[in-house]
C-alpha positions as CSV (number, residue, x, y, z in Angstrom):
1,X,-31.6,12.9,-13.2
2,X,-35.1,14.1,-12.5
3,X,-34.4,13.6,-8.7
4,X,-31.0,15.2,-8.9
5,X,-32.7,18.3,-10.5
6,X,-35.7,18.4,-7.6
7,X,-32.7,17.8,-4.9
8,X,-30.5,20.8,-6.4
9,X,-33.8,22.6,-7.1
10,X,-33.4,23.7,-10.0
11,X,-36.5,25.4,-11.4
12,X,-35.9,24.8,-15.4
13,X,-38.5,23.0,-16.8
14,X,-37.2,22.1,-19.9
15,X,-34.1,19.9,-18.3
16,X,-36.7,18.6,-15.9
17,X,-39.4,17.7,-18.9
18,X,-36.8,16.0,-20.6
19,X,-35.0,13.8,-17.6
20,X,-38.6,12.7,-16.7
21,X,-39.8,12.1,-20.3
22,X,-36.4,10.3,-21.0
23,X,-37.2,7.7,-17.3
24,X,-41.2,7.0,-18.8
25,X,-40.0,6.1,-22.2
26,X,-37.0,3.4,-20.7
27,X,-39.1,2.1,-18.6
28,X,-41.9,1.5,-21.6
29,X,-38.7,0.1,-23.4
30,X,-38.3,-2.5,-20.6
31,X,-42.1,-2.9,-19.9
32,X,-42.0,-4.2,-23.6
33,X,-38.9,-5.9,-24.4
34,X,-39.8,-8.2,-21.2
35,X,-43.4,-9.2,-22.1
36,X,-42.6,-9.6,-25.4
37,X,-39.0,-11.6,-25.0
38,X,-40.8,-13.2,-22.0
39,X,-40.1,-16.8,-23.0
40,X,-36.4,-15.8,-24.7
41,X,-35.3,-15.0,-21.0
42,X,-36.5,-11.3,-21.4
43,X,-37.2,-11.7,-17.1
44,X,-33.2,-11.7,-16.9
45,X,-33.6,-7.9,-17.8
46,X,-36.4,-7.0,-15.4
47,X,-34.0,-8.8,-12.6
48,X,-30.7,-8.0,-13.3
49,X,-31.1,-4.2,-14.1
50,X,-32.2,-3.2,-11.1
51,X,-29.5,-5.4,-9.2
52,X,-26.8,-4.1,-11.3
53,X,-28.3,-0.4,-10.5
54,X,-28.4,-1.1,-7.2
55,X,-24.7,-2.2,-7.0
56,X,-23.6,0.9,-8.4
57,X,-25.4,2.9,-6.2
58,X,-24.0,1.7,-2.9
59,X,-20.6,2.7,-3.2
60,X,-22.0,6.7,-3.9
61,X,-22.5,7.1,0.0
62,X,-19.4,6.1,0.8
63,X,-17.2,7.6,-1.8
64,X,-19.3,10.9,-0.5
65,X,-18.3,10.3,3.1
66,X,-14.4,9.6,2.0
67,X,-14.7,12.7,0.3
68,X,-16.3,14.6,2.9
69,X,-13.7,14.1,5.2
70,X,-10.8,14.4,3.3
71,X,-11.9,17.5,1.3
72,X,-10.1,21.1,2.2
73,X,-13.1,23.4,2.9
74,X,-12.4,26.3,0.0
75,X,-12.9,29.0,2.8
76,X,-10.2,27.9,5.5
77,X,-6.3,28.3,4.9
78,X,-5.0,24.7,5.5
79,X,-2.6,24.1,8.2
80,X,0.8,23.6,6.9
81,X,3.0,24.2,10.1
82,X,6.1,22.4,10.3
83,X,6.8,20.4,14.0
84,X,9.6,21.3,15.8
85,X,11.1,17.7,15.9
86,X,10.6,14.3,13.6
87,X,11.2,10.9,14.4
88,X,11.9,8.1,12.1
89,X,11.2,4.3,13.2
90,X,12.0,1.4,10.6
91,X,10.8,-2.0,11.8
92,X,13.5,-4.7,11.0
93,X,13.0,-8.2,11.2
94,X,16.1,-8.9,9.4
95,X,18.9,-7.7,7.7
96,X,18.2,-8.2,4.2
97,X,18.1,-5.8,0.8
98,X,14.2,-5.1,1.5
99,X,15.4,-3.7,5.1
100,X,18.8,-1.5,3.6
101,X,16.1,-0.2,1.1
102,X,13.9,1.0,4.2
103,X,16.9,2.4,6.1
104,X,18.2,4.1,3.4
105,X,14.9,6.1,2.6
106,X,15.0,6.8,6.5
107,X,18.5,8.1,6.3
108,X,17.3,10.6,3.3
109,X,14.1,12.2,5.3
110,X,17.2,14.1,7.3
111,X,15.0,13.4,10.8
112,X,15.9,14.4,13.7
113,X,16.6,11.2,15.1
114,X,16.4,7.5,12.9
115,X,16.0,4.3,14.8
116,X,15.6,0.9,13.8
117,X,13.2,-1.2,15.4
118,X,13.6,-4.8,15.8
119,X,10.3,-6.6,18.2
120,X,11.7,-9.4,20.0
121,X,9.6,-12.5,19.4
122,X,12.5,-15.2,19.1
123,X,15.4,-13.8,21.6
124,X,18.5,-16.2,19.6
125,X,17.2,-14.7,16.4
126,X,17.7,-10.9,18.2
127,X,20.9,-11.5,19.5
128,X,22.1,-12.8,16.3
129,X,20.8,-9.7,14.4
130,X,21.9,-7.1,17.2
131,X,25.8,-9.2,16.4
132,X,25.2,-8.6,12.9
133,X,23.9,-4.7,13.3
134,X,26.8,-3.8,15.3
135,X,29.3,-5.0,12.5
136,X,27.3,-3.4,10.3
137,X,28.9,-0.1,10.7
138,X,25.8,2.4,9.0
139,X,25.2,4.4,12.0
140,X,21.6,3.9,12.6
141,X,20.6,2.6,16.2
142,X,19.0,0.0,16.5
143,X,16.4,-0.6,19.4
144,X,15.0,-3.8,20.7
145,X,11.5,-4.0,21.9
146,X,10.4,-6.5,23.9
147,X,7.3,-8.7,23.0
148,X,6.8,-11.5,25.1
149,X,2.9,-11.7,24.5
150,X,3.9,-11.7,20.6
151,X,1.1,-9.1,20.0
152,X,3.2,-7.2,17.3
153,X,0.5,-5.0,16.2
154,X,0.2,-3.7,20.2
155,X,3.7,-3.0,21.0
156,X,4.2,-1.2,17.9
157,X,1.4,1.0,18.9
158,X,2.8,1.2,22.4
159,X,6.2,2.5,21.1
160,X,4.5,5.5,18.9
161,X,2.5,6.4,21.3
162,X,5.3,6.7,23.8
163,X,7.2,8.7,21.7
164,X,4.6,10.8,20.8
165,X,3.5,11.3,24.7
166,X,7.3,12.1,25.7
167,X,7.3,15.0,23.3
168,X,4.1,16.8,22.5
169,X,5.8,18.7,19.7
170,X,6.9,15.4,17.8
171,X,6.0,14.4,14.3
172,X,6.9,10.0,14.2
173,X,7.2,8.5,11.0
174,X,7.1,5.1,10.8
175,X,8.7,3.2,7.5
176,X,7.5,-0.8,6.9
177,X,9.7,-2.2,4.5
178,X,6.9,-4.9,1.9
179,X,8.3,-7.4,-0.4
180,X,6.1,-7.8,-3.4
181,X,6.1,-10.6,-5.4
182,X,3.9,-12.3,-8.5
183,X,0.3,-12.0,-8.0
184,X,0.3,-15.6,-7.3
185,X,3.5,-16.1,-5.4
186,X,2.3,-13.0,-3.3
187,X,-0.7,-14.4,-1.7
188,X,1.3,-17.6,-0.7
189,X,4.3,-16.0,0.9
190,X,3.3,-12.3,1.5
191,X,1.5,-12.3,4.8
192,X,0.4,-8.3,4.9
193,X,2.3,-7.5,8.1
194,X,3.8,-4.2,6.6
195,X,0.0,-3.3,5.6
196,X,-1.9,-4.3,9.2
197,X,0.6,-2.0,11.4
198,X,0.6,0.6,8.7
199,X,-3.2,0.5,9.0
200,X,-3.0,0.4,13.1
201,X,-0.3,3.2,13.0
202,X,-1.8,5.4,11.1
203,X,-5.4,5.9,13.2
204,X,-2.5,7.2,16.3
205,X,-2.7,11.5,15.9
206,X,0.6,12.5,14.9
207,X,2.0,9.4,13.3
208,X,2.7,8.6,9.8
209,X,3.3,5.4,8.2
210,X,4.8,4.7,5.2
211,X,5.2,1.1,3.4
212,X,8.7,1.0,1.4
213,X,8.2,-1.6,-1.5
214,X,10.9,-3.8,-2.3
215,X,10.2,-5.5,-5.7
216,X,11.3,-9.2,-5.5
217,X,10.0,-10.1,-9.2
218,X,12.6,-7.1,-10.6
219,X,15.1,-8.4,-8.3
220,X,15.0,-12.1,-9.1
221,X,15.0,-11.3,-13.0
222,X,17.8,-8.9,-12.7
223,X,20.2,-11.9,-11.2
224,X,18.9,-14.3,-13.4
225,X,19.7,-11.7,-16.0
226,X,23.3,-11.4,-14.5
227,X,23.9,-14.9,-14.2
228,X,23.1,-15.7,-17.6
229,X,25.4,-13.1,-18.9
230,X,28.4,-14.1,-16.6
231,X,27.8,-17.9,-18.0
232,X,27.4,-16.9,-21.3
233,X,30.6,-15.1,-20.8
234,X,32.5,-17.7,-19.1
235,X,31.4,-20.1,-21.8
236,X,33.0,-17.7,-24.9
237,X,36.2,-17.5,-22.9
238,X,36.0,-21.3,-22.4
239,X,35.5,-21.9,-26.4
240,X,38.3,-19.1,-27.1
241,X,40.8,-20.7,-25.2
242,X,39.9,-24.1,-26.5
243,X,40.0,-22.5,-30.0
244,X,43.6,-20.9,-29.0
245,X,44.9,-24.6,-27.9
246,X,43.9,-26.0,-30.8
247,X,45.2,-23.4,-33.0
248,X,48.8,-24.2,-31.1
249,X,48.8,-27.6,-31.9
């Protein structure tokens, strides 16, 4: 606190006295309780103070860069214009529940023009979805890209940037649909494709990505949840009817 009050030069001594008076007497503190708990491991203080001070300190720099760049000077009127035209890509792999989801959040941002992206890395798996799509019957386009390298990360960049080039007046957003699962089950089936393009993407002027979550851990215990009920039900009509034929005879 004494250096913050020399760097924001503050001339009041009092504030100063007492930062600086309030540093001599914890150091003293320290000085003491380690030559006197010397042999009851009072070194683990002298060493693991300053560590722990120092790790604390490190992130300051670059939460003050973050911040620097981020931060809307108080003097200039922040640009708020509206472009003339929006583009919405959502990058299918599949037609599944996570993918509709991601659709039909594309479908709601009213753009001027929705496409769905599927990157060709297996062409049977392509045509299959592209037969699929078609009986679909939603609406939405769907574009195939080729990839015949398999860099996924580079044609998706490719394709923004084109878009972007083509019209100079074009906002692209770009929706990534992300299963999430349990913490555990995550890290051994999530691979963080939705996260890498969205981090690639979003470094391109212009273009915005955005990673629609799908919840798979809601999901799953909502079926299991349904199931149970419909057995639980199917079982009471099972012992009613059994209780009805008895009854009879």
């Amino acid at each position: 606190m004494t250096k913050y009050r020399f760097a924001q030069r503050e001339h009041r001594r009092f504030r100063l006295m007492v930062n600086a008076s309030a540093g001599v007497f914890s150091a003293l503190t320290v000085g003491i309780f380690a030559v006197s708990k010397s042999a009851e491991c009072g070194w683990l203080l002298v060493t693991a103070f300053p560590a722990l001070a120092l790790m604390l300190m490190r992130p300051n720099p670059a939460h003050r860069a973050v911040t620097s760049v981020v931060e809307v000077s108080r003097t200039e009127r922040p640009e708020l214009a509206m472009r003339v035209k929006h583009r919405v890509f959502v990058f299918v792999n599949s037609v599944d529940l996570a993918n509709i989801q991601a659709v039909r959040y594309g479908q709601c941002l009213h753009a001027d023009d929705l496409t769905a992206v599927h990157f060709v890395l297996d062409p049977a798996r392509a045509a299959s979805l592209q037969d699929y799509w078609d009986r679909f019957e939603h609406g939405t386009k769907l574009q195939m890209v080729e990839c015949p390298d398999r860099r996924l990360s580079m044609a998706a960049q490719e394709l923004v940037q084109h878009a972007l080039d083509n019209h100079a007046d074009t906002r692209v957003t770009v929706l990534l649909a992300r299963r999430t699962h349990a913490p555990l089950v995550g890290r051994l089936l999530h691979d963080r494709t939705a996260d890498k393009l969205g981090r690639l993407i979003s470094r391109i002027p212009g273009a915005t990505p955005q990673i629609v979550v799908y919840d798979m851990e809601a999901r799953i215990a909502r079926a299991t949840q349904a199931q149970r009920k419909s057995a639980a039900t199917t079982s009471h009509a099972v012992e009613r009817k059994a209780a009805n034929d008895g009854g009879r005879t």
